[in-house]
Each structure stands twice: as C-alpha cells, then as structure tokens.
PDB file of N, CA, C and O in Angstrom:
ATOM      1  N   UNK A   1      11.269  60.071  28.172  1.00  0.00           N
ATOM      2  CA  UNK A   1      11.268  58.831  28.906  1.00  0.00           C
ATOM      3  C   UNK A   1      11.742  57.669  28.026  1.00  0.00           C
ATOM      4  O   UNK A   1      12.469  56.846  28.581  1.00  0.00           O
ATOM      5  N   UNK A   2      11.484  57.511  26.935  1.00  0.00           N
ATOM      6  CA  UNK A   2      11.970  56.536  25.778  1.00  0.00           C
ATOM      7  C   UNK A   2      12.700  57.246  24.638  1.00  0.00           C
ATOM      8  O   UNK A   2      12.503  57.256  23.423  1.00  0.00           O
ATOM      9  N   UNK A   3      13.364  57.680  25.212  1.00  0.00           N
ATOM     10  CA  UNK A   3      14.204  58.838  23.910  1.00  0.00           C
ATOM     11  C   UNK A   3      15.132  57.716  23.146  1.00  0.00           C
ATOM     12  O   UNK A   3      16.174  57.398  23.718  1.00  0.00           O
ATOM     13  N   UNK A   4      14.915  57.292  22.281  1.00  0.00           N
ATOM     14  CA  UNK A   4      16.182  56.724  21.432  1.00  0.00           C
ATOM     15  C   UNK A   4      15.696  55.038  21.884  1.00  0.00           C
ATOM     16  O   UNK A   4      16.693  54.318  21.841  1.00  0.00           O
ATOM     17  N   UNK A   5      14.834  54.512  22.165  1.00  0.00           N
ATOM     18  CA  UNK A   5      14.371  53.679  21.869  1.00  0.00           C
ATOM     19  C   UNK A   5      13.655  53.149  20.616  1.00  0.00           C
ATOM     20  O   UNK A   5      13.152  53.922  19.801  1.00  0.00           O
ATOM     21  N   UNK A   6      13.613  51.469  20.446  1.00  0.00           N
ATOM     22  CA  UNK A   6      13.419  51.128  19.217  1.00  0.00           C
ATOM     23  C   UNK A   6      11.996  50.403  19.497  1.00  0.00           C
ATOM     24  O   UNK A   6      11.873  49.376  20.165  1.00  0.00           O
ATOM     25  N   UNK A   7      11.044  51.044  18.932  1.00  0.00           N
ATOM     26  CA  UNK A   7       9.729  49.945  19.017  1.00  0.00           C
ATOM     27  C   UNK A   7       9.146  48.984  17.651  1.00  0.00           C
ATOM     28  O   UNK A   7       8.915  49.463  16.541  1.00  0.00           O
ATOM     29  N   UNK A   8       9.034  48.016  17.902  1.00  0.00           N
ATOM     30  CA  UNK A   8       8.668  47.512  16.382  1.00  0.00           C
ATOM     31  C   UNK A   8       7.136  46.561  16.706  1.00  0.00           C
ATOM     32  O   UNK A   8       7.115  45.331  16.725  1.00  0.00           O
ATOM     33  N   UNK A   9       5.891  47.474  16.949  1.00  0.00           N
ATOM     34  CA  UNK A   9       4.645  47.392  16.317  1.00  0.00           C
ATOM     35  C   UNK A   9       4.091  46.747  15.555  1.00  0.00           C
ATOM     36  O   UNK A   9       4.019  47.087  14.373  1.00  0.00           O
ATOM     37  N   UNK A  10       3.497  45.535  16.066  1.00  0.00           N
ATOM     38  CA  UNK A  10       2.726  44.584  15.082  1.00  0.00           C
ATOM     39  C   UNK A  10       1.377  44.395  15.394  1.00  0.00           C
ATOM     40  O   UNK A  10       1.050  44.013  16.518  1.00  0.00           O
ATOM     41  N   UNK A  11       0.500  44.641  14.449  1.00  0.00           N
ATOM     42  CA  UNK A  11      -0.802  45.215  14.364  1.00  0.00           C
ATOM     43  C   UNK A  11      -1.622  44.496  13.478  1.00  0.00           C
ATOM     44  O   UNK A  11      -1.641  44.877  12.308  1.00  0.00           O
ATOM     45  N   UNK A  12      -2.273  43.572  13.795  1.00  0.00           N
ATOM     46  CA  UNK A  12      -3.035  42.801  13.299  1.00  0.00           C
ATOM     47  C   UNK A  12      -4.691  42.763  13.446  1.00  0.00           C
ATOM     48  O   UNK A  12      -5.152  43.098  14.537  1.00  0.00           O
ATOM     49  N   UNK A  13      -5.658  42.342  12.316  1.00  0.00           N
ATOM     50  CA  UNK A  13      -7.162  42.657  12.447  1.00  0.00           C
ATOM     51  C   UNK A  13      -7.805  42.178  13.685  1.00  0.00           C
ATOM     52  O   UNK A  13      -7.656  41.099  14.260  1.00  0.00           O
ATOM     53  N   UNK A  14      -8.551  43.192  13.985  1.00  0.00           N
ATOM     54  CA  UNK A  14      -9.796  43.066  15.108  1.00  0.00           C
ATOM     55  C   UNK A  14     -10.028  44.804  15.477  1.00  0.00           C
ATOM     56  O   UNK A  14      -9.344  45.826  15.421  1.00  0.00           O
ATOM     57  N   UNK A  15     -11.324  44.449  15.848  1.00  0.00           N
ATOM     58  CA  UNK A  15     -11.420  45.601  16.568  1.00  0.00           C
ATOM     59  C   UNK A  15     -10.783  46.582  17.295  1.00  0.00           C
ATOM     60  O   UNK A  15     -10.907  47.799  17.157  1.00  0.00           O
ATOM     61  N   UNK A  16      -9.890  45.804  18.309  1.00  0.00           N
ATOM     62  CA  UNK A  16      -9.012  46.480  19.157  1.00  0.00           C
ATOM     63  C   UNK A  16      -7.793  47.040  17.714  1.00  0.00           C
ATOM     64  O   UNK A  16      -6.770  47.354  18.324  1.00  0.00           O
ATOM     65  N   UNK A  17      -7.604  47.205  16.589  1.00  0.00           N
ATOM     66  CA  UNK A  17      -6.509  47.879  15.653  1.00  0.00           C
ATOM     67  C   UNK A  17      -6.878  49.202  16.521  1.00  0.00           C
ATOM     68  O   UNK A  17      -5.939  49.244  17.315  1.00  0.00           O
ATOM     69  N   UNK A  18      -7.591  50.133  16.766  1.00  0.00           N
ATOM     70  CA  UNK A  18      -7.764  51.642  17.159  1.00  0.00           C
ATOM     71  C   UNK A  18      -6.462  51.876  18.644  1.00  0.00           C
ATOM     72  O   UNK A  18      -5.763  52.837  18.963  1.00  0.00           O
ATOM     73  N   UNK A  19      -6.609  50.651  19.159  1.00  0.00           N
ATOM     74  CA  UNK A  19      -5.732  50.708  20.758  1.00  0.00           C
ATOM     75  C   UNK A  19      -4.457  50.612  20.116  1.00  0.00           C
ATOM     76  O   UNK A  19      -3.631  50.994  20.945  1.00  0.00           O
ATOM     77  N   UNK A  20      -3.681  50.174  18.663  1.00  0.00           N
ATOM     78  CA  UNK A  20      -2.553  49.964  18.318  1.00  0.00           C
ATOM     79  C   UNK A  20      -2.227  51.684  17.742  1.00  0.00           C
ATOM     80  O   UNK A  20      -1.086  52.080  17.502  1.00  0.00           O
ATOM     81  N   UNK A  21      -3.197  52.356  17.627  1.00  0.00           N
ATOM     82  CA  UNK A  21      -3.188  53.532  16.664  1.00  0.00           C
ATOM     83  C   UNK A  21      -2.753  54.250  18.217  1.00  0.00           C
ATOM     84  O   UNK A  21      -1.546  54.468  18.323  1.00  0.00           O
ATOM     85  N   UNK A  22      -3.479  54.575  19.233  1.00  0.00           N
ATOM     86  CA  UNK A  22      -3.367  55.314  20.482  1.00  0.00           C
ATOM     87  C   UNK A  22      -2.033  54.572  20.815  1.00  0.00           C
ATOM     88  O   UNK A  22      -1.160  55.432  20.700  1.00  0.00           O
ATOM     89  N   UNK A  23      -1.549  53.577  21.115  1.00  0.00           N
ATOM     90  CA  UNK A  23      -0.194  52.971  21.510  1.00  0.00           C
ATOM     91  C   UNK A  23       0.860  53.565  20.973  1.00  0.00           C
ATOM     92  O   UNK A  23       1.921  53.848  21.528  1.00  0.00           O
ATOM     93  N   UNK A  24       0.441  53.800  19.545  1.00  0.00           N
ATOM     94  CA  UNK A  24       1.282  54.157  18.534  1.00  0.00           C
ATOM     95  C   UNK A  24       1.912  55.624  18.935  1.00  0.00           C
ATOM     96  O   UNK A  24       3.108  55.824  19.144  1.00  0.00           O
ATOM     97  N   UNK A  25       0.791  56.679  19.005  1.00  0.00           N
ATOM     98  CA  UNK A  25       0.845  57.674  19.336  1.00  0.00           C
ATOM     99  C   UNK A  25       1.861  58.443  20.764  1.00  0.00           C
ATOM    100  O   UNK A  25       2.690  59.352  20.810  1.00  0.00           O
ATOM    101  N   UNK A  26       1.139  57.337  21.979  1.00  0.00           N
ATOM    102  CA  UNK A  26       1.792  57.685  23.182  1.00  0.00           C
ATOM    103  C   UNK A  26       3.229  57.604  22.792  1.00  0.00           C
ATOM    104  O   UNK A  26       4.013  58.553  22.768  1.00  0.00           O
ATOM    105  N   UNK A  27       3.503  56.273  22.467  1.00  0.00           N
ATOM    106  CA  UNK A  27       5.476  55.962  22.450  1.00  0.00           C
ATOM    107  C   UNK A  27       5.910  57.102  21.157  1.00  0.00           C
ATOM    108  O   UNK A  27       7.031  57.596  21.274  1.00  0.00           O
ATOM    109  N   UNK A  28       5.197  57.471  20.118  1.00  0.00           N
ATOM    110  CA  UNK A  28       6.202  58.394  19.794  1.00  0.00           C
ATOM    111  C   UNK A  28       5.986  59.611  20.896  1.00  0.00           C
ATOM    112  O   UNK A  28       7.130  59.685  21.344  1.00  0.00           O
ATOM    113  N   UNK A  29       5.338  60.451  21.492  1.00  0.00           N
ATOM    114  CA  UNK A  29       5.121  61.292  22.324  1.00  0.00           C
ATOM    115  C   UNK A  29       6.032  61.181  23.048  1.00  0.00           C
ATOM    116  O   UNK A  29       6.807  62.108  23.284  1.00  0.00           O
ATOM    117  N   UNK A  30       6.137  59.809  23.636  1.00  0.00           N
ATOM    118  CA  UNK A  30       7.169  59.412  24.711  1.00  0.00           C
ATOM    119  C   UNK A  30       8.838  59.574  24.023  1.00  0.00           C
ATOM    120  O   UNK A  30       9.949  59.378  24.515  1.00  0.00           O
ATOM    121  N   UNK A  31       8.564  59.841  23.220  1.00  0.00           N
ATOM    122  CA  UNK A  31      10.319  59.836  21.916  1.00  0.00           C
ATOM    123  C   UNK A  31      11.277  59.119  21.629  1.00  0.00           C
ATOM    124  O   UNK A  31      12.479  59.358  21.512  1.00  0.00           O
ATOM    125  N   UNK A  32      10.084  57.327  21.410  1.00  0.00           N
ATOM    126  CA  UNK A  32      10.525  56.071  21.156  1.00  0.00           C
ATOM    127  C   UNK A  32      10.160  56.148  19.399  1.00  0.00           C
ATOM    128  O   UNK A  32       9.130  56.558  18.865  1.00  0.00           O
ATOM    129  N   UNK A  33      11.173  55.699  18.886  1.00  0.00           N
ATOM    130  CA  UNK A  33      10.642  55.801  17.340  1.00  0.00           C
ATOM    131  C   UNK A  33       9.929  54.431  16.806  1.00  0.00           C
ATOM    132  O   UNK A  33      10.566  53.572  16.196  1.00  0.00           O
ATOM    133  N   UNK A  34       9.386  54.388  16.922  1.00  0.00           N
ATOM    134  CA  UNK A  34       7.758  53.772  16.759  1.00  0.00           C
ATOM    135  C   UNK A  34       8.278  52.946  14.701  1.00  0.00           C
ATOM    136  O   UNK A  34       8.717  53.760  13.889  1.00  0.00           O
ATOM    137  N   UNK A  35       8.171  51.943  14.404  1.00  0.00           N
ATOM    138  CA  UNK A  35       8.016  51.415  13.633  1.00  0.00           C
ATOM    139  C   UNK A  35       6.902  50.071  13.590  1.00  0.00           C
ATOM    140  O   UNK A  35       6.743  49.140  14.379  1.00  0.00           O
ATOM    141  N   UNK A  36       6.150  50.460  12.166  1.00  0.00           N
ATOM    142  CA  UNK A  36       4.929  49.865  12.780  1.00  0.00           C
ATOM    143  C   UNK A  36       4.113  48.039  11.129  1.00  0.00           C
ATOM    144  O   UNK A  36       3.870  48.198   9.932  1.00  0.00           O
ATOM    145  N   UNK A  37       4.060  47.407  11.533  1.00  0.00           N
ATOM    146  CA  UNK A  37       4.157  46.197  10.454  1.00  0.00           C
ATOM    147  C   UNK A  37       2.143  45.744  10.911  1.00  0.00           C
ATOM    148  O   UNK A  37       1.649  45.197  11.897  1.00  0.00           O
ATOM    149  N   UNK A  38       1.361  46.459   9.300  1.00  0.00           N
ATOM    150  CA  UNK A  38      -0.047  46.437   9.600  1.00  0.00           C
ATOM    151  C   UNK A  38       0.324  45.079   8.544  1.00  0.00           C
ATOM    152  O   UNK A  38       1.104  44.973   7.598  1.00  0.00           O
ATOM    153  N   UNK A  39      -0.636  44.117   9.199  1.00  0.00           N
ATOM    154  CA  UNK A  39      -1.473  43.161   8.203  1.00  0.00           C
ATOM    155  C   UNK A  39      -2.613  43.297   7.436  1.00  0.00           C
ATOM    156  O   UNK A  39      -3.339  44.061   8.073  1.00  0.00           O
ATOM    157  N   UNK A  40      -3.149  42.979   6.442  1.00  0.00           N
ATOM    158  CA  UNK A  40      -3.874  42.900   5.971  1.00  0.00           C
ATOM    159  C   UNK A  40      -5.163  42.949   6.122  1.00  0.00           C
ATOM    160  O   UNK A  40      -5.931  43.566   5.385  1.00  0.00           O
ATOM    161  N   UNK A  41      -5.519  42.179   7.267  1.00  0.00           N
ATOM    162  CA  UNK A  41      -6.723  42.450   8.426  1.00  0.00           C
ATOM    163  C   UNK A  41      -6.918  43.639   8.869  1.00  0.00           C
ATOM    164  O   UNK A  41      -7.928  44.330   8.738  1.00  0.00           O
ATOM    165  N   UNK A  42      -5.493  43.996   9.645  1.00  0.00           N
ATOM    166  CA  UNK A  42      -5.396  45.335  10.307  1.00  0.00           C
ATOM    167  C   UNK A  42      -5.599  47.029   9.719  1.00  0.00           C
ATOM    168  O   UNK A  42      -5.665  48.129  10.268  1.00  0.00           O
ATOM    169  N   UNK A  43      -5.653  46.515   8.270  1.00  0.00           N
ATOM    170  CA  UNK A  43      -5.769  47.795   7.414  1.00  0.00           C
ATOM    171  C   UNK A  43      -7.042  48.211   7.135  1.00  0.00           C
ATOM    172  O   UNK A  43      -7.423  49.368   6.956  1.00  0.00           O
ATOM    173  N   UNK A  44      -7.842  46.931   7.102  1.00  0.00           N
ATOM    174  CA  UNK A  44      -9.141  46.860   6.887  1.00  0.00           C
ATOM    175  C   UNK A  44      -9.520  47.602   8.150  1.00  0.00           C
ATOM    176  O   UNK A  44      -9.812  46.407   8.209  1.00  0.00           O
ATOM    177  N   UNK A  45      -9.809  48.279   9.170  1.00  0.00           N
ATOM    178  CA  UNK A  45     -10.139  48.914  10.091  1.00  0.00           C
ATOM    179  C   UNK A  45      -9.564  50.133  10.409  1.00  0.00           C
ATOM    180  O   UNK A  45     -10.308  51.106  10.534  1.00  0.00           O
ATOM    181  N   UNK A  46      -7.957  50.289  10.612  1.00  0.00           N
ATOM    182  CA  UNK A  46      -7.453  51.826  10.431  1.00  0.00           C
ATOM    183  C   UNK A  46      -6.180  51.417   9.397  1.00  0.00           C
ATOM    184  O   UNK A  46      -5.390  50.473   9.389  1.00  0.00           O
ATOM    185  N   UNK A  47      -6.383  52.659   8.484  1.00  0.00           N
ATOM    186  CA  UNK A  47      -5.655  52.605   7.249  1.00  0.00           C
ATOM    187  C   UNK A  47      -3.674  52.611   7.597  1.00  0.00           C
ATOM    188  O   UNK A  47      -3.130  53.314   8.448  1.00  0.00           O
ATOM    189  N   UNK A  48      -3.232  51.994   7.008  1.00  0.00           N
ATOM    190  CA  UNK A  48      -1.626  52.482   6.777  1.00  0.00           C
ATOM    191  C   UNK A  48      -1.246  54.102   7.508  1.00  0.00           C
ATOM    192  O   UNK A  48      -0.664  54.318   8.571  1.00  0.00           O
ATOM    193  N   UNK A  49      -1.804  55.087   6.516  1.00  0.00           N
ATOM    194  CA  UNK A  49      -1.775  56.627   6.578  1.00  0.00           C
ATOM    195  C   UNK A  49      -1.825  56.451   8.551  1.00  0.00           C
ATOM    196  O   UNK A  49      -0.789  56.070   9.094  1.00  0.00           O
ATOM    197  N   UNK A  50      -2.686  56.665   9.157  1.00  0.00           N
ATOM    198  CA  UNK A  50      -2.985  57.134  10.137  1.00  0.00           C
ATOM    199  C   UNK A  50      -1.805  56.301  10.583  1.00  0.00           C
ATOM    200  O   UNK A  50      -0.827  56.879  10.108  1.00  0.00           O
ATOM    201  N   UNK A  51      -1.326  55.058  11.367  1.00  0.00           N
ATOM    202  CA  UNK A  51       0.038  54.873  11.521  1.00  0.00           C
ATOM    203  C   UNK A  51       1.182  55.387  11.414  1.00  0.00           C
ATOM    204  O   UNK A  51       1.959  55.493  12.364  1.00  0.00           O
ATOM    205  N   UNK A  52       1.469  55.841  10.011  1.00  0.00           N
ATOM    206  CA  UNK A  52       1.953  56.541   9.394  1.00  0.00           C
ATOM    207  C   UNK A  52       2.056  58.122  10.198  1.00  0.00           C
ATOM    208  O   UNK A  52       2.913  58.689  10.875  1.00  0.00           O
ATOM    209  N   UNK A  53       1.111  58.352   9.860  1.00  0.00           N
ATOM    210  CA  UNK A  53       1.040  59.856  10.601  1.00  0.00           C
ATOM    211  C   UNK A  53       1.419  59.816  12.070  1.00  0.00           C
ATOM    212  O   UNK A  53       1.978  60.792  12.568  1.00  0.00           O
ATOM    213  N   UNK A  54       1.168  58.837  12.721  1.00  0.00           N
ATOM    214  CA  UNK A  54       1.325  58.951  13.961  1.00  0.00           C
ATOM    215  C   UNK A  54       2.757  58.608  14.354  1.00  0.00           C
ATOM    216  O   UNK A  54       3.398  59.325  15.123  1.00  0.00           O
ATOM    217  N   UNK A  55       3.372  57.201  13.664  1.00  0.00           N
ATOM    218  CA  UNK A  55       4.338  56.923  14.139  1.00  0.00           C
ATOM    219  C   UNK A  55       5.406  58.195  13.320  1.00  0.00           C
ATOM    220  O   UNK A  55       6.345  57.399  13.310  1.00  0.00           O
ATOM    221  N   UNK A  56       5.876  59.165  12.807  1.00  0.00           N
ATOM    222  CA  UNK A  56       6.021  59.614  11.551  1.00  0.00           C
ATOM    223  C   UNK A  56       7.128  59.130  10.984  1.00  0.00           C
ATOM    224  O   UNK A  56       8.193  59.721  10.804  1.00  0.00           O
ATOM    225  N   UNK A  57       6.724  57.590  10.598  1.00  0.00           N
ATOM    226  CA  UNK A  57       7.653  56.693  10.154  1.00  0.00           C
ATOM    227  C   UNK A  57       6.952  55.876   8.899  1.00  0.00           C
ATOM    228  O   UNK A  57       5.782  55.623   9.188  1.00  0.00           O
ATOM    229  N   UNK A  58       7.316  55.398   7.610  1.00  0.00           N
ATOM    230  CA  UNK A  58       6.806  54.572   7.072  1.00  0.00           C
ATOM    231  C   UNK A  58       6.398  53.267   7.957  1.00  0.00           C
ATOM    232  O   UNK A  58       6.998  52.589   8.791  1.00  0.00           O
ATOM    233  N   UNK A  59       5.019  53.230   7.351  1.00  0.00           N
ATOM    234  CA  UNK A  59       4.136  51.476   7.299  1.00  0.00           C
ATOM    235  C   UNK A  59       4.545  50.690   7.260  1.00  0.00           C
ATOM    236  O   UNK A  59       5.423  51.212   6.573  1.00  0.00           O
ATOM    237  N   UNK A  60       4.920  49.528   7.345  1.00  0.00           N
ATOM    238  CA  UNK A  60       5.352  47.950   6.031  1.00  0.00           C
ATOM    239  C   UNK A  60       3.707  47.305   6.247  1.00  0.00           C
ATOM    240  O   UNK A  60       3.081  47.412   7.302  1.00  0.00           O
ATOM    241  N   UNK A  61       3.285  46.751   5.225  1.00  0.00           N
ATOM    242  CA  UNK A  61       2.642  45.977   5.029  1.00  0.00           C
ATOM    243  C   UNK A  61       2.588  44.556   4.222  1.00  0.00           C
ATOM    244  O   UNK A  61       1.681  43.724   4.249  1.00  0.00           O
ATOM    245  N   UNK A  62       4.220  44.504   3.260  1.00  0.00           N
ATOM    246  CA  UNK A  62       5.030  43.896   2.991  1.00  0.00           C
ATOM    247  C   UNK A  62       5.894  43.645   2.879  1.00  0.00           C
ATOM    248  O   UNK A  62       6.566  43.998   1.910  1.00  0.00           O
ATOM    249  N   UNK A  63       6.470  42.635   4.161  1.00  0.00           N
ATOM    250  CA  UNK A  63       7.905  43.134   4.155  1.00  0.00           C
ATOM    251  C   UNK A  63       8.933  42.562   3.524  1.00  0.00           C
ATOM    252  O   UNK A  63      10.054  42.401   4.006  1.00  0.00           O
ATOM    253  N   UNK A  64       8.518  42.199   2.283  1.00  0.00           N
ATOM    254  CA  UNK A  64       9.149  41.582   1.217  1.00  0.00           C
ATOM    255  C   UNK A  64       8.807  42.207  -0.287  1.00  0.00           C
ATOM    256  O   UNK A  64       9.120  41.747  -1.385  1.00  0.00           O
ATOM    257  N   UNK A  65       8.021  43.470   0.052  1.00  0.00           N
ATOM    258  CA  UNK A  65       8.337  44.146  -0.585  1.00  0.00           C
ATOM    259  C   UNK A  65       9.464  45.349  -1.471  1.00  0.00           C
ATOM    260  O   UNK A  65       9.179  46.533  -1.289  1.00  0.00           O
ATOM    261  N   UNK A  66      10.070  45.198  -1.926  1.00  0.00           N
ATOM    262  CA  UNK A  66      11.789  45.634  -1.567  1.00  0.00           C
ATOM    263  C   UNK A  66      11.806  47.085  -2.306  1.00  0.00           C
ATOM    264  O   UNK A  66      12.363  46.882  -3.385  1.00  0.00           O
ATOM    265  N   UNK A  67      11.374  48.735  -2.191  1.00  0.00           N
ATOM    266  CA  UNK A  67      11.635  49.136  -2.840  1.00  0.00           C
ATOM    267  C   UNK A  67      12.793  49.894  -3.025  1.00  0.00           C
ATOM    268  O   UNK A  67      13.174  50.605  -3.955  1.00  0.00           O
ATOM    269  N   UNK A  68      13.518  49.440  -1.397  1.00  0.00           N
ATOM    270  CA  UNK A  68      15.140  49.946  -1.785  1.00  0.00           C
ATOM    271  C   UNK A  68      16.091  48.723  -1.735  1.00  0.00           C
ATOM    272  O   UNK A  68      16.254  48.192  -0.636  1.00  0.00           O
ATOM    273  N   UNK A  69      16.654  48.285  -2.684  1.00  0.00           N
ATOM    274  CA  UNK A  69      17.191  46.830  -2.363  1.00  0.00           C
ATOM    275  C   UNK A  69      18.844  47.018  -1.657  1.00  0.00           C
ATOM    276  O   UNK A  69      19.505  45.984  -1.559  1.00  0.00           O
ATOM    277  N   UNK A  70      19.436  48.271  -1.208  1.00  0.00           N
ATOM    278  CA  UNK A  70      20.235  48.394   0.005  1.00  0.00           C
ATOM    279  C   UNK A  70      19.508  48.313   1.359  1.00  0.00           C
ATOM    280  O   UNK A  70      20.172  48.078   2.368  1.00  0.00           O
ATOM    281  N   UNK A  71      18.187  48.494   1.432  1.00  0.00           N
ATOM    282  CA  UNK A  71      17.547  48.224   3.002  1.00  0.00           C
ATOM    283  C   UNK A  71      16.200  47.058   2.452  1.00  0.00           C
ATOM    284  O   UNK A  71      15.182  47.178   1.771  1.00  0.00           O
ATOM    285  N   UNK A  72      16.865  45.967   3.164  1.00  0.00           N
ATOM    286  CA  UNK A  72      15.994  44.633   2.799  1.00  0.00           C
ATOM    287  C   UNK A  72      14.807  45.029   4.343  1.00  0.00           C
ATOM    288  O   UNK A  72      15.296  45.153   5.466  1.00  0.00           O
ATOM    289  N   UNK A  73      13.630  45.140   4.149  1.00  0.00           N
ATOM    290  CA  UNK A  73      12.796  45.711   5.010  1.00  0.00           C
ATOM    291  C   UNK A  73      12.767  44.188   6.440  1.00  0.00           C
ATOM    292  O   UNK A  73      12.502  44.364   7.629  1.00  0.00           O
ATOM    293  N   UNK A  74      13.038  43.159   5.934  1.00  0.00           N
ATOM    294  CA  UNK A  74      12.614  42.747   7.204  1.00  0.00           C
ATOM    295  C   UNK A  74      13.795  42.240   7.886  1.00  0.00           C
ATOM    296  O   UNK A  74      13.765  41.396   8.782  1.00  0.00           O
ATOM    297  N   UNK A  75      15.155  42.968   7.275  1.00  0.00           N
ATOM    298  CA  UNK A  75      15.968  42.586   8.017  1.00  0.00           C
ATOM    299  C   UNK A  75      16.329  43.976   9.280  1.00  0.00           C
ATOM    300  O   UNK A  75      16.768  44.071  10.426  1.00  0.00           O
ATOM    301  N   UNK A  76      15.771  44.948   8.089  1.00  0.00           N
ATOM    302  CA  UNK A  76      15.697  46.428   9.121  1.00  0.00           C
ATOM    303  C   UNK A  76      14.871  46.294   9.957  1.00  0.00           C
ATOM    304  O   UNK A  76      15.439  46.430  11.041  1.00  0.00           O
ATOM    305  N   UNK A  77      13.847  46.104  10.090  1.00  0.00           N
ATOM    306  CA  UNK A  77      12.572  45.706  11.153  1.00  0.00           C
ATOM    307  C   UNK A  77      13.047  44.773  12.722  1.00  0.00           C
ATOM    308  O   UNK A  77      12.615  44.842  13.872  1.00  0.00           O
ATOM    309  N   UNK A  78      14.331  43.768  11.950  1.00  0.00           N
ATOM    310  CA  UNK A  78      14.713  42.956  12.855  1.00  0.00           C
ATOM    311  C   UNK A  78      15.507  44.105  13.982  1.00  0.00           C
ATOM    312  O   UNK A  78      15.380  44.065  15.206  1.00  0.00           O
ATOM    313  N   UNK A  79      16.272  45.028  13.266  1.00  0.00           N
ATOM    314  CA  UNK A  79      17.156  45.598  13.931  1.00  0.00           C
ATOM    315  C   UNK A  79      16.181  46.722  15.341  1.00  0.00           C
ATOM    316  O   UNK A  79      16.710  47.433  16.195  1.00  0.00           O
ATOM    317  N   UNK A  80      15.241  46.574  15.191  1.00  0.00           N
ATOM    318  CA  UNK A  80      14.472  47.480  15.795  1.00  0.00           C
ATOM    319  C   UNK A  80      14.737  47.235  17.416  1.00  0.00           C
ATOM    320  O   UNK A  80      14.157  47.932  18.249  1.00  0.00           O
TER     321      UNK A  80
END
C-alpha cells in the first residue's frame, strides 16, 4: 500500500513515544521506508535501538552530527 514511499518520523518526549514505536512499525509493514529523528526527551522512554529495529533504518538523534560528510544528515532527512 505505501511501497516506495518516504516517511520522515519525528518523535519527541512524552508518554505517547510507545504510539511513535507502533506507527513506526505499521508503515514499514505497509513498505513505506520509515526514517525516524528521536529527541532527547524521546529516548528517555523508548531507546534509539527499538526504532531502529523497527524502522530497519538508522536513528538520527543529531542531525548535525556528520559521520559521513558526503551525506550531510539533515539535508538527507529533508529529501524524505
């Protein structure tokens, strides 16, 4: 149903982080590739990993973190 779609997931602290983890899950199921940007808040409740696992895509949690400096992360994120 979402085959080759681009999702870009922003997941921020509260309680409800668990409904971003199940969201997460359905759209890749659905065979939307799921890219997912946890805050700091948001980690504090479900970790990076489980995102991770679900979307089976790397995390960002900084997206100015650069560890490939041919893919500037938040300009890839934009492209989503």
């Amino acid at each position: 149903m979402l085959n080759g779609k681009k999702i870009l997931l922003c997941v921020t602290g509260g309680i409800a982080v668990y409904k971003g983890a199940a969201l997460t899950s359905k759209l890749t199921q659905a065979g939307a590739e799921v890219k997912v940007i946890l805050s700091d808040s948001a980690a504090k409740f479900v970790t990076p990993l489980t995102f991770q696992a679900l979307s089976r895509s790397e995390v960002y949690t900084d997206t100015f973190d650069e560890k490939n400096p041919e893919n500037i992360a938040h300009i890839h994120l934009a492209d989503c």
